[in-house]
C-alpha positions, 0 to 999 in steps of 0.5 A: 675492786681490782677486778674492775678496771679504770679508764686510766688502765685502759688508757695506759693500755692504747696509749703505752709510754704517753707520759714517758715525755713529760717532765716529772715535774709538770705531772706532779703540777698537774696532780697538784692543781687537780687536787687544788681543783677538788678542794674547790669544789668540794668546798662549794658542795659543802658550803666549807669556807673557801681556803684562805690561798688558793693555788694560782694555777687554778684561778682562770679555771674559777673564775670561768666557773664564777661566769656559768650556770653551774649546778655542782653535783660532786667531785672525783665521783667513781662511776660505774657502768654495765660494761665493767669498766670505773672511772673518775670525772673531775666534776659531775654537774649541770650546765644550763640545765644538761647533766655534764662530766667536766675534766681539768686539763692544765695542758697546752694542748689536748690530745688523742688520749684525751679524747678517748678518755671523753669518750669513754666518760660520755658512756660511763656516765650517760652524759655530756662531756667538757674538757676545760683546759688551762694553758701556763698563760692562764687561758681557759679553752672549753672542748665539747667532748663528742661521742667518736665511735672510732675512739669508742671502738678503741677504748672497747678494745682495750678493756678487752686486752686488760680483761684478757691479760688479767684473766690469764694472770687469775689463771696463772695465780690458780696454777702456780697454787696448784702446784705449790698444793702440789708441791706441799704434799709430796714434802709431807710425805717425804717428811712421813718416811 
């Protein structure tokens, strides 16, 4: 699978250094709620009993739900697509009868990382796409993810630049076993003199 990138490594290759700025601590909240999230829903699926503490954090993002017409279907699901790329939207479902990705965001605002990221959801998954963002207040935003060719044409650009980088390294790998092959028979015919 390593041959296959994620969105996140294509990201990581437009938008190199985003997270830089931000506190350890809010990535590891925001991991932490992601995962709360998860649960959730994982718990829904399978008709698990609800856990018995839910984290706060995620509460508004539920209790927007508890409001919807939502059909889950699954959580962190990989999802391939033709142009070798995977990812991992948050919650595939239906809303309103429309097959949807949704995404948590527990940020204050989204940003243009987030929006190439929808984008490449939106054809990875041939479907629409739903940002829900959950501020430190508790309130909940619902962002529409529109299909932008620029932020198309970007995102295609970077899986480019990781193929070719991880193609240089496969033949880099090749050369350096060359060499040591190489490198191995001239020592055993030292060793036969």
């Amino acid at each position: 699978m390593d041959n296959i990138p994620r969105v996140s490594d294509v990201l990581r290759i437009l938008f190199p250094g985003n997270l830089d700025f931000v506190p350890q601590s809010a990535l590891d909240r925001g991991t932490q709620l992601h995962e709360a999230m998860e649960v959730w829903v994982n718990n829904q699926l399978h008709e698990y009993q609800d856990p018995g503490v839910l984290d706060e954090g995620i509460r508004p993002v539920i209790a927007w739900m508890a409001t919807q017409p939502i059909v889950l279907e699954s959580a962190e699901e990989e999802v391939f697509h033709k142009f070798g790329v995977r990812g991992h939207p948050d919650l595939l479902c239906r809303w309103r009868t429309i097959s949807y990705w949704f995404d948590w965001k527990f940020v204050e605002q989204l940003s243009e990382i987030n929006l190439v990221q929808g984008t490449a959801y939106n054809y990875l998954t041939g479907r629409k796409g739903v940002f829900i963002q959950c501020n430190k207040a508790g309130e909940v935003t619902i962002h529409r993810c529109k299909t932008n060719p620029s932020h198309w044409s970007a995102f295609v650009s970077g899986l480019n630049v990781w193929k070719f980088q991880h193609r240089q390294q496969a033949y880099r790998t090749e050369a350096q076993l060359q060499q040591d092959i190489q490198e191995i028979k001239e020592a055993l015919c030292q060793m036969e003199k």
